[in-house]
N, CA, C and O atoms as CSV, one atom per row, in Angstrom:
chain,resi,resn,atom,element,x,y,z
A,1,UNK,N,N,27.295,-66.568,-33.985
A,1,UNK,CA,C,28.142,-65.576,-34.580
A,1,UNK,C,C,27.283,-64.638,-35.427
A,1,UNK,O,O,26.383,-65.014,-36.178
A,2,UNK,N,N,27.661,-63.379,-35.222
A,2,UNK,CA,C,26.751,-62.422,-36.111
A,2,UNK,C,C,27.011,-62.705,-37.832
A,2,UNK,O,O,27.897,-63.418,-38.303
A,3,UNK,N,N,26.054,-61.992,-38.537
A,3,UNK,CA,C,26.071,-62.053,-39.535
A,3,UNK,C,C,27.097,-61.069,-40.330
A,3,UNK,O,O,26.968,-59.875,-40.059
A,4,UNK,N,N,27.889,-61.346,-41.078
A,4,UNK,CA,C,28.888,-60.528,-41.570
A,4,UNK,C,C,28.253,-59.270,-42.808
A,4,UNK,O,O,27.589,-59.653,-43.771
A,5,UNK,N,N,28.557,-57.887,-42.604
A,5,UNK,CA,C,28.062,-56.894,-43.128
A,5,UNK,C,C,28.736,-56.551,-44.570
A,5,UNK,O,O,29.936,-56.302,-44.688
A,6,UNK,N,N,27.756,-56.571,-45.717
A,6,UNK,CA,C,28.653,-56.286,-46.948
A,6,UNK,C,C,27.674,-54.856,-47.354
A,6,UNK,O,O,26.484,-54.584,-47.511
A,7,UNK,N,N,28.902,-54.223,-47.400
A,7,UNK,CA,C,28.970,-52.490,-47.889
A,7,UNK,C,C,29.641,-52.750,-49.257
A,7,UNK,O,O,30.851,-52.683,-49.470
A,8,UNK,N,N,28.253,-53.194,-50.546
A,8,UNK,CA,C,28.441,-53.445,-51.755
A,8,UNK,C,C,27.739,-52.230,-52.233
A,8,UNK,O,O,26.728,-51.954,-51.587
A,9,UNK,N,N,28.086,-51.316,-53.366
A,9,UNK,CA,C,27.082,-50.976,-54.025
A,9,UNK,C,C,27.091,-51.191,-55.427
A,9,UNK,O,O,26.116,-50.913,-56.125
A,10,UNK,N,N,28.184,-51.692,-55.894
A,10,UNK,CA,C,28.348,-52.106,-57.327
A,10,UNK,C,C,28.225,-53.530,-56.903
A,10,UNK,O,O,28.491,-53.940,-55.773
A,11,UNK,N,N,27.703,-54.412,-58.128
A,11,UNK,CA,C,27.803,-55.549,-58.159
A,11,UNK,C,C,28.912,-56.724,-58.245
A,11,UNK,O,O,29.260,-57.357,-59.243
A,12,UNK,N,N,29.354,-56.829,-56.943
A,12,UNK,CA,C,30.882,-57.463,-57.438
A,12,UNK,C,C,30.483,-58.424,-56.463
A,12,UNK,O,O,29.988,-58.218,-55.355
A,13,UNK,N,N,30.928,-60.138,-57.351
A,13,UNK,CA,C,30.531,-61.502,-56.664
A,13,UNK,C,C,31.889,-61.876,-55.716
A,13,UNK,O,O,33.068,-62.090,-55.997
A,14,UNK,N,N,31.107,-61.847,-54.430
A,14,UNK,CA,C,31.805,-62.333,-52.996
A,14,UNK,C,C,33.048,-62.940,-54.016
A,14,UNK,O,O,33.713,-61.996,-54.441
A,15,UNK,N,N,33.452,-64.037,-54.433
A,15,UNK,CA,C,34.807,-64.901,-55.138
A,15,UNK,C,C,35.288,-63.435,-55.795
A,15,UNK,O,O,36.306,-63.656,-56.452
A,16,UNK,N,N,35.050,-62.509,-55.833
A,16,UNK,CA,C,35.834,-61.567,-57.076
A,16,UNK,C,C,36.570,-60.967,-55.499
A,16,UNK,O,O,37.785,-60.787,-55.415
A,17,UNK,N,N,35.920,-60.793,-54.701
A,17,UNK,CA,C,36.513,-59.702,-53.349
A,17,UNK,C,C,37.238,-60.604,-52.810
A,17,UNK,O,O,38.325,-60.185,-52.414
A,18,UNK,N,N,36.964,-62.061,-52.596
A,18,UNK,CA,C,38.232,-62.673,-52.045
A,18,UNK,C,C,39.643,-62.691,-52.810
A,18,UNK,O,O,40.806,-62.649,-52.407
A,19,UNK,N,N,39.003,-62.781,-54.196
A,19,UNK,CA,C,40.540,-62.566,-54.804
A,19,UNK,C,C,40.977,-61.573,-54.535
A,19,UNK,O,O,42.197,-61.637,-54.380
A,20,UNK,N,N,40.481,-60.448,-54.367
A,20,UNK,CA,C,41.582,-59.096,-54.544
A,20,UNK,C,C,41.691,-59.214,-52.686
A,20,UNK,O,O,42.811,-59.070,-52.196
A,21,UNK,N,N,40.842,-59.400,-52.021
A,21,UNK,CA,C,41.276,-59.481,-50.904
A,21,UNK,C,C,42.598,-60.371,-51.042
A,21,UNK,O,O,43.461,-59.493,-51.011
A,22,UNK,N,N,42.968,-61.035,-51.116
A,22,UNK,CA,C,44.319,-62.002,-51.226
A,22,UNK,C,C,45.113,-61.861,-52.633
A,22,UNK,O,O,45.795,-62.800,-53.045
A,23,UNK,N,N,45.033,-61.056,-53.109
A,23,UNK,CA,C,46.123,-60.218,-53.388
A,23,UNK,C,C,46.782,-58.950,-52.640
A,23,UNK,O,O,47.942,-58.670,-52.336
A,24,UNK,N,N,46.058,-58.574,-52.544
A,24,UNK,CA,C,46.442,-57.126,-51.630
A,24,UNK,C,C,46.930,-57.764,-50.040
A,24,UNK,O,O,47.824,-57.198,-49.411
A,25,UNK,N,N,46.317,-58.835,-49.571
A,25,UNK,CA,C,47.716,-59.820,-48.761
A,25,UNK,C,C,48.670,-60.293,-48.999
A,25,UNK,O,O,49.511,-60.787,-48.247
A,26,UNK,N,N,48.646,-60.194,-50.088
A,26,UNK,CA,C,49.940,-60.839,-50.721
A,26,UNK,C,C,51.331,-59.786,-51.349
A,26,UNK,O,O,52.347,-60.199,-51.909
A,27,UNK,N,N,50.941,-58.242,-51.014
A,27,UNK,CA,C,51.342,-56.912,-51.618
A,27,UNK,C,C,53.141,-57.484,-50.992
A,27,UNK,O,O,54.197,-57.936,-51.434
A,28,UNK,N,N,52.517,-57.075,-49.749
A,28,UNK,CA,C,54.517,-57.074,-49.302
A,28,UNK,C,C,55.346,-57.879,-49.552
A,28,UNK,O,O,56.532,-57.571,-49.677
A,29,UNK,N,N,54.718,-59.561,-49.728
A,29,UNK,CA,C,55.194,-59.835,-50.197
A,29,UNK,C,C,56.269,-60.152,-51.537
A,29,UNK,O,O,57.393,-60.634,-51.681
A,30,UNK,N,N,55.325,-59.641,-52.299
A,30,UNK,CA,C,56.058,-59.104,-53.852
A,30,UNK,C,C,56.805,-58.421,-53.620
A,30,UNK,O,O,57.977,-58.714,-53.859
A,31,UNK,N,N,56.454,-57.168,-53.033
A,31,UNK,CA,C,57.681,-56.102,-53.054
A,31,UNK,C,C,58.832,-56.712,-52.442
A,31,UNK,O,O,59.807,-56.943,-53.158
A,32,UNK,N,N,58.855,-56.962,-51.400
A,32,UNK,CA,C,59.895,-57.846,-51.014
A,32,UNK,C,C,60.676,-58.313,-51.643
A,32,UNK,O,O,61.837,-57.903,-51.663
A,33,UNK,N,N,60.098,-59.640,-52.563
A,33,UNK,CA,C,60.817,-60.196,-53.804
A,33,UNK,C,C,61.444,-59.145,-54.740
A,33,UNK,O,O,62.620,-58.800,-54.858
A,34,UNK,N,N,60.590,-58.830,-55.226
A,34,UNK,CA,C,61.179,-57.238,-56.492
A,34,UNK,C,C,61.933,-56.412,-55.892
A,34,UNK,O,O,62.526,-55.606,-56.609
A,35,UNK,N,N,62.105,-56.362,-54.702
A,35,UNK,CA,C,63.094,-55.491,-54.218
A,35,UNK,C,C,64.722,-56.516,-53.597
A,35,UNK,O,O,65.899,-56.164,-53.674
A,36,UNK,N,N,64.249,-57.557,-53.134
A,36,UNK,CA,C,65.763,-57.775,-52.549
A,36,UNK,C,C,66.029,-59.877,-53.315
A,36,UNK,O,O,67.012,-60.611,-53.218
A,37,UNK,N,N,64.905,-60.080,-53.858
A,37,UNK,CA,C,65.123,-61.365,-54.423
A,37,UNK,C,C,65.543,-61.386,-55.892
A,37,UNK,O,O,65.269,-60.563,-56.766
A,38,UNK,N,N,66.371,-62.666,-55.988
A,38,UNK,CA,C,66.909,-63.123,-57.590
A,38,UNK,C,C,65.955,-63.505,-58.402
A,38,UNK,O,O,66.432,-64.260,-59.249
A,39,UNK,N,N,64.175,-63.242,-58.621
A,39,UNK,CA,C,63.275,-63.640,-59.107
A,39,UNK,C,C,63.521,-63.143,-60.560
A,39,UNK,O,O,64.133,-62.082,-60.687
A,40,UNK,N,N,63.002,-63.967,-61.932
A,40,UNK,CA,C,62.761,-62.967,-63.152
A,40,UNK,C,C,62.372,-63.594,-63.943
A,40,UNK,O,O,61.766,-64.642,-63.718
A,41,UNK,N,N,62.614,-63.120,-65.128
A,41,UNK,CA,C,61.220,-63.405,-66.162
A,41,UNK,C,C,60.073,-63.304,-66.049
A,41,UNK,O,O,59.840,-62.368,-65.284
A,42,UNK,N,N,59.019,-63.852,-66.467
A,42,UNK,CA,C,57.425,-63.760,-66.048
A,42,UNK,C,C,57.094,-64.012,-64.472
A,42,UNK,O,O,55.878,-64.088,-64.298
A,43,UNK,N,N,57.693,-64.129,-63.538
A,43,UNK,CA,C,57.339,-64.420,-62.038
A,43,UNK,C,C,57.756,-62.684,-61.533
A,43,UNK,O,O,57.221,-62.118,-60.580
A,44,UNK,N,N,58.640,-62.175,-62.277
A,44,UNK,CA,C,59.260,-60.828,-61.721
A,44,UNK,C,C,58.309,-59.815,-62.420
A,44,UNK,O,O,58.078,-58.742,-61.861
A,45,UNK,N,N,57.735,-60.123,-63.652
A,45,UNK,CA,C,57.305,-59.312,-64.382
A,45,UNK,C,C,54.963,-59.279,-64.163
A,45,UNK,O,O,54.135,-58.469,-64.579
A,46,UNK,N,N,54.863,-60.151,-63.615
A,46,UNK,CA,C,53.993,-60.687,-62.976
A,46,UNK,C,C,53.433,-59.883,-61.628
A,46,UNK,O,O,52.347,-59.349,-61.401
A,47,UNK,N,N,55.078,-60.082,-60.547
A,47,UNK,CA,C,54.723,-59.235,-59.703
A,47,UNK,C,C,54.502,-58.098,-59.531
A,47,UNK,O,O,53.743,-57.649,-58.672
A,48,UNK,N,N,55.302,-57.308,-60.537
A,48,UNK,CA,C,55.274,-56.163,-60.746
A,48,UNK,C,C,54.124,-55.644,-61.001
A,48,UNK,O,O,53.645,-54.794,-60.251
A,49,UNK,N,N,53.390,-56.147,-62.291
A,49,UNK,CA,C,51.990,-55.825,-62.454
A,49,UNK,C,C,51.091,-56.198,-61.738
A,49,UNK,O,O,50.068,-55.682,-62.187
A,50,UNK,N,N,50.865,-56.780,-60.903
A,50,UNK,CA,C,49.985,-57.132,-59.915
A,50,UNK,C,C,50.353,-55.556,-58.397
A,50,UNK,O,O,49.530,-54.992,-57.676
A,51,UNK,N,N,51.677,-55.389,-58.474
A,51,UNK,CA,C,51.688,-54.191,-57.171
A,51,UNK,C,C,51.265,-53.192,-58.059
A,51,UNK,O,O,50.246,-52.694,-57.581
A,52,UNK,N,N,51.533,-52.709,-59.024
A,52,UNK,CA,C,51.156,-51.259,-59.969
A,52,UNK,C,C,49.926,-50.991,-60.408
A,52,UNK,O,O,49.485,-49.931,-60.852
A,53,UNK,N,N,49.124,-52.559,-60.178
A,53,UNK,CA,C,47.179,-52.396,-60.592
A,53,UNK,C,C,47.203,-51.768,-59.083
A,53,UNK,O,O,46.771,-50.617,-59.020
A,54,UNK,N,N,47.728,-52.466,-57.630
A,54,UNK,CA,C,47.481,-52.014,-56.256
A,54,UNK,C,C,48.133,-50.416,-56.461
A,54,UNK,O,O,47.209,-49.683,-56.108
A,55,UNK,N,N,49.018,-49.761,-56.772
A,55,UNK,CA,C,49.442,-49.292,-56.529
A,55,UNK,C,C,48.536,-47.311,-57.547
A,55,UNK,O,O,48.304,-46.127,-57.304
A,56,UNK,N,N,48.428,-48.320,-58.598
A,56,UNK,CA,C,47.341,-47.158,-59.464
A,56,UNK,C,C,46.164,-46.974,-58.764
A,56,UNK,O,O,45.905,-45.790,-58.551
A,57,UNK,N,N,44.855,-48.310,-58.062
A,57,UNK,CA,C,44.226,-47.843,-57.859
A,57,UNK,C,C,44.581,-47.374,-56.533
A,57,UNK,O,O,43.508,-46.852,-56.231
A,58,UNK,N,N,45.146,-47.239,-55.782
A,58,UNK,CA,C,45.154,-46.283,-53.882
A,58,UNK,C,C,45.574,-44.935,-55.036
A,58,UNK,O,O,44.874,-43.971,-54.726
A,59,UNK,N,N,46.167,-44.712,-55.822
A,59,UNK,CA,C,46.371,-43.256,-56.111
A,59,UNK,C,C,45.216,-42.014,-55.703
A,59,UNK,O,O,45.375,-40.931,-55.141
A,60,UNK,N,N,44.195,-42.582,-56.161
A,60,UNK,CA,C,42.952,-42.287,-55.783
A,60,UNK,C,C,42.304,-42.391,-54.671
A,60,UNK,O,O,41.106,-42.131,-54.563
A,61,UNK,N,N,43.012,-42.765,-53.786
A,61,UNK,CA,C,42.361,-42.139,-52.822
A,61,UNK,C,C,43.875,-41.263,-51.455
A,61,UNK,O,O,45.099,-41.360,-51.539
A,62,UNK,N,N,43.122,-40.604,-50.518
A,62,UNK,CA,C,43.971,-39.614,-50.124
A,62,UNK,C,C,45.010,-40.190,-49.378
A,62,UNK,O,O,44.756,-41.280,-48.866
A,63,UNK,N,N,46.292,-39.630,-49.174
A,63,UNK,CA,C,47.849,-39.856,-48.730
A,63,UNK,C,C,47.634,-40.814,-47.711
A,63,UNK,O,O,47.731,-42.041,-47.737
A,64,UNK,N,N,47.231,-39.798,-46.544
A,64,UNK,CA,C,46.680,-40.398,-45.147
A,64,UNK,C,C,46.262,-41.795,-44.882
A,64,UNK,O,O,46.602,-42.325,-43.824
A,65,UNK,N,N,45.787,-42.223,-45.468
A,65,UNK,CA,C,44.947,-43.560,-45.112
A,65,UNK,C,C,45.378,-44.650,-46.059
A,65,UNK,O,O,45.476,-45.756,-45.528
A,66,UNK,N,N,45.710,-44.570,-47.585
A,66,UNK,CA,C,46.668,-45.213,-48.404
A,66,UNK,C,C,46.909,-46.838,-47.366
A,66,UNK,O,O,46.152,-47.799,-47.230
A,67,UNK,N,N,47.914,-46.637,-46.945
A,67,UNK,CA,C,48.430,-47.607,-46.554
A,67,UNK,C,C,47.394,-48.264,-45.139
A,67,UNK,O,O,47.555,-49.318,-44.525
A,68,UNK,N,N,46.728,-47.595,-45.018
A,68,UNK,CA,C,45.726,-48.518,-43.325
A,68,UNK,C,C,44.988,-49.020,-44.474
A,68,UNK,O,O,44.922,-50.245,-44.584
A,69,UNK,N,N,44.231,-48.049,-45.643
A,69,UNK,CA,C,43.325,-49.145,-46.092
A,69,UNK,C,C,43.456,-50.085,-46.966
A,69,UNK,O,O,42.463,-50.769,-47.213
A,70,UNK,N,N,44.910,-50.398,-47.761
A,70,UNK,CA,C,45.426,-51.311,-47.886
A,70,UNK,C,C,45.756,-52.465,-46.755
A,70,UNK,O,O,45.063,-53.482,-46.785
A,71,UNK,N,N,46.452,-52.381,-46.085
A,71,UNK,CA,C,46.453,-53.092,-44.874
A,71,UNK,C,C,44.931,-53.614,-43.713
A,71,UNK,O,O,44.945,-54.372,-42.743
A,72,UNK,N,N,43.812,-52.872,-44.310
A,72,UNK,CA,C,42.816,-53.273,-43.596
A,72,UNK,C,C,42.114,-54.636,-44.555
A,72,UNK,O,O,41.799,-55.750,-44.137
A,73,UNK,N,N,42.004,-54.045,-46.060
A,73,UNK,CA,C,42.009,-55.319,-46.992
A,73,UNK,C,C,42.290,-56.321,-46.549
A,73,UNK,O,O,41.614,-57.246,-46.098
A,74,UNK,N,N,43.668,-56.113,-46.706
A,74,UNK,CA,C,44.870,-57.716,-46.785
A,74,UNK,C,C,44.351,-58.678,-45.539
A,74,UNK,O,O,44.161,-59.889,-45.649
A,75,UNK,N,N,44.116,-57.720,-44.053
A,75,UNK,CA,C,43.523,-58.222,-42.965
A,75,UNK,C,C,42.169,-58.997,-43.047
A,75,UNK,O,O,41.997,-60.182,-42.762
A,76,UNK,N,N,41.120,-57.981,-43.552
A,76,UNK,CA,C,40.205,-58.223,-43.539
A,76,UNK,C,C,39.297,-57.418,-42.090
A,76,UNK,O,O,38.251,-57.726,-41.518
A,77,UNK,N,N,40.244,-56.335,-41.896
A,77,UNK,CA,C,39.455,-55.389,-40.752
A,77,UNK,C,C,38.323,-54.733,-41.315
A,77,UNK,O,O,38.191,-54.775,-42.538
A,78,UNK,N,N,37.195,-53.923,-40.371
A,78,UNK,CA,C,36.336,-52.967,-40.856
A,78,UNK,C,C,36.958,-51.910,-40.389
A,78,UNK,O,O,38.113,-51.832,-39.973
A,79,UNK,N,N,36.048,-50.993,-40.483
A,79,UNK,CA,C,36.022,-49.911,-39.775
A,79,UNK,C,C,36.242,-49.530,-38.480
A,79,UNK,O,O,36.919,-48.577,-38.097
A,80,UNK,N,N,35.407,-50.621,-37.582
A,80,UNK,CA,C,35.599,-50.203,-36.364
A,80,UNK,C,C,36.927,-50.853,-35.516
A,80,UNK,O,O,36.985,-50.887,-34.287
A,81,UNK,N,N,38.042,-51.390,-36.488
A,81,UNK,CA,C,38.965,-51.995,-35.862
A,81,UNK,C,C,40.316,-51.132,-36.774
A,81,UNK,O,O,41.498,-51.415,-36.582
A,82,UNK,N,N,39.822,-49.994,-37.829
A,82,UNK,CA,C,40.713,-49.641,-38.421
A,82,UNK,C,C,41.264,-48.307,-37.979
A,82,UNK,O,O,40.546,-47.392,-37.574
A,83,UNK,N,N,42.767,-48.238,-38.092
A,83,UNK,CA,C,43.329,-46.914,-37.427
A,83,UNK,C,C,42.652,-45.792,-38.494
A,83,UNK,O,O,43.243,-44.716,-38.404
A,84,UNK,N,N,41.817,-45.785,-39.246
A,84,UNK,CA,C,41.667,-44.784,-40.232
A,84,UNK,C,C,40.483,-43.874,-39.988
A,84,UNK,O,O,40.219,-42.862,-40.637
A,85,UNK,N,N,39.579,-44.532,-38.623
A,85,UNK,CA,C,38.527,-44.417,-37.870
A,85,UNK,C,C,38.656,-43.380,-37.078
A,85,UNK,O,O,37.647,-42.987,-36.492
A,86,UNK,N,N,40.003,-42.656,-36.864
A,86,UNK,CA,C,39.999,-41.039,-36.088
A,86,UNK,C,C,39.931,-40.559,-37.224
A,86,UNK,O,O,38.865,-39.944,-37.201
A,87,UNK,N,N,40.562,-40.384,-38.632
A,87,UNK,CA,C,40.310,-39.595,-39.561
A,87,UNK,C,C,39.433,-39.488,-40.679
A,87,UNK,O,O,39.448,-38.461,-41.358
A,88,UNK,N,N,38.677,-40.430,-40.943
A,88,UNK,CA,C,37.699,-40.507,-41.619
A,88,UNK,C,C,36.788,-41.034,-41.089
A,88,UNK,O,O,36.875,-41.694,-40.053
A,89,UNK,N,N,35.214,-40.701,-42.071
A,89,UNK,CA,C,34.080,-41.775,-41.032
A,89,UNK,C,C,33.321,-42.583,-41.644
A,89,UNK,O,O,33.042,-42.542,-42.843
A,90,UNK,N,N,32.969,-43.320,-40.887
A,90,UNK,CA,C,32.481,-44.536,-41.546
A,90,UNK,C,C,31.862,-44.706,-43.099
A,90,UNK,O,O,32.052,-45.648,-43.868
A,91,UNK,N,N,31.168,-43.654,-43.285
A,91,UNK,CA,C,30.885,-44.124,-44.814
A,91,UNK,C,C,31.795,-43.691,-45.596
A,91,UNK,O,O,31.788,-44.342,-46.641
A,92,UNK,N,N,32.599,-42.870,-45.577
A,92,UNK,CA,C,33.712,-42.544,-46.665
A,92,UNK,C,C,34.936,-43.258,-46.434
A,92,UNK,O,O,35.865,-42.988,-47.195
A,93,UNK,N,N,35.208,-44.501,-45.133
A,93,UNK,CA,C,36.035,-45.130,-45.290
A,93,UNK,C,C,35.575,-46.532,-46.133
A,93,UNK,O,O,36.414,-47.234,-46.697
A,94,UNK,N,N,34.165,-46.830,-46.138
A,94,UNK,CA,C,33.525,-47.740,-46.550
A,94,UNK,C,C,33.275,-47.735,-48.672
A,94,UNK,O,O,33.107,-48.548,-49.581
A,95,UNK,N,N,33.389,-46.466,-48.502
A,95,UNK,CA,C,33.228,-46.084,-49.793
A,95,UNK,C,C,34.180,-45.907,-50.543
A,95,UNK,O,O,34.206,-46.074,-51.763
A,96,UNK,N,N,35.671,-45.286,-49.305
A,96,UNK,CA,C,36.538,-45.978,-50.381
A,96,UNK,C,C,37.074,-47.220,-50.526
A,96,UNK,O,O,37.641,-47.462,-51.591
A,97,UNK,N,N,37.009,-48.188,-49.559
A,97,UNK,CA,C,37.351,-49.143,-49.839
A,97,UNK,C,C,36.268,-50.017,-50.907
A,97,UNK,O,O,36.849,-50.925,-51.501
A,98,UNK,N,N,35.152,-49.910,-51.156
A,98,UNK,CA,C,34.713,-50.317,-52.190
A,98,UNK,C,C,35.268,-49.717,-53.777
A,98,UNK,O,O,35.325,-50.184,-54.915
A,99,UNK,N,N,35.576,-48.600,-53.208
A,99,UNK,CA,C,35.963,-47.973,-54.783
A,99,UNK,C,C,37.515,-48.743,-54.737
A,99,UNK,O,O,37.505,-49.681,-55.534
A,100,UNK,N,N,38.463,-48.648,-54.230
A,100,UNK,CA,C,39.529,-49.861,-54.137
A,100,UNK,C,C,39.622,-51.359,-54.744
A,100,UNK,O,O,40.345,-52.157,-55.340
A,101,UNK,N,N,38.747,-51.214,-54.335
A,101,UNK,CA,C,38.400,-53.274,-54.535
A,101,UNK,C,C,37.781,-53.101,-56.331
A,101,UNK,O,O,38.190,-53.464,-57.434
A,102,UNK,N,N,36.601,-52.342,-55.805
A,102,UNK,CA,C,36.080,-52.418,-57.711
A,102,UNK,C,C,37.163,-52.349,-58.524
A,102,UNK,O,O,37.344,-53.144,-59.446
A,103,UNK,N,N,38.368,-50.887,-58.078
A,103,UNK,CA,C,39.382,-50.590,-59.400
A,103,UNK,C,C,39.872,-51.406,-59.502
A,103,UNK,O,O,39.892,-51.727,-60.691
A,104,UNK,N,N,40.702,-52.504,-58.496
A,104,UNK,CA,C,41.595,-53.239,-58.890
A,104,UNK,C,C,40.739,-54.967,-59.342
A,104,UNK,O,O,41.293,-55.977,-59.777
A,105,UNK,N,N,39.641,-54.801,-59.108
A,105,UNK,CA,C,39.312,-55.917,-60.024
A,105,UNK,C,C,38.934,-55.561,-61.146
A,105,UNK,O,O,38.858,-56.526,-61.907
A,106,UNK,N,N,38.717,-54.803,-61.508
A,106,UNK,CA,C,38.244,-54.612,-63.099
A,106,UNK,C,C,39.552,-54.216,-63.483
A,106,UNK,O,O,39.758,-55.012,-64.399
A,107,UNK,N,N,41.067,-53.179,-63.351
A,107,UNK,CA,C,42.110,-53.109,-63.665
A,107,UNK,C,C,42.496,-54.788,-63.869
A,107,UNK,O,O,43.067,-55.147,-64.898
A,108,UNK,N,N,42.200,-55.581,-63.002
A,108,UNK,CA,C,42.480,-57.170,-63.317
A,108,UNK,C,C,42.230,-57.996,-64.469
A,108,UNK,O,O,43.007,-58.795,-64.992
A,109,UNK,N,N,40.575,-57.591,-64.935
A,109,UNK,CA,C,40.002,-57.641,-65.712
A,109,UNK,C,C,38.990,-59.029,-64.906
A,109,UNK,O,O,38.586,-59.961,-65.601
A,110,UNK,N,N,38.688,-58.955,-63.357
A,110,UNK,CA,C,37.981,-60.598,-62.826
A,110,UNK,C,C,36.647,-59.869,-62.697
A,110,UNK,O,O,35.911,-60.521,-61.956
A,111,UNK,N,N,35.857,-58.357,-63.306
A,111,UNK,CA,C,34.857,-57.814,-63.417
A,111,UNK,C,C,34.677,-57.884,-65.059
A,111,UNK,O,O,33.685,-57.390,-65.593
């Protein structure tokens, strides 16, 4: 099996990217809950802040792709398997998804 490619340029430890990787799998789920479940107190208030760190950092980056490169996260796709690959190119999809991952772990505070 090939060796797996990390497009790091800030220093962020592999365990910090799996977490936010599995949060940002875990996005629809919440909404889900916050939208049609009897959840509350700190489990409702919890989720909430966990979609609004996801949801502040994609602000920053453009309309279009928002949601593939969220959804490429949660997957764990690259580039060359992502629908975002007719409209952007490889290093500026790479670059933002690093800028993604950094915001919402340091918005976390696991940087």
């Amino acid at each position: 099996m090939a060796r797996e490619k990390m497009y790091f340029s800030w220093e962020i430890p592999t365990s910090v990217v799996c977490m936010v990787n599995a949060i940002c799998a875990d996005y629809e789920r919440r909404e889900r809950a916050i939208k049609y479940s009897n959840i509350t107190g700190a489990v409702l208030e919890r989720y909430i802040e966990l979609n609004s760190v996801i949801d502040g950092a994609l602000q920053e980056v453009e309309v279009g792709i928002r949601a593939d490169l969220l959804r490429d996260i949660a997957e764990g796709r690259g580039y060359t398997r992502s629908p975002t690959q007719c409209v952007v190119s490889k290093n500026t999809y790479y670059r933002r998804r690093r800028k993604l991952i950094h915001d919402i772990a340091k918005e976390l505070s696991l940087l």
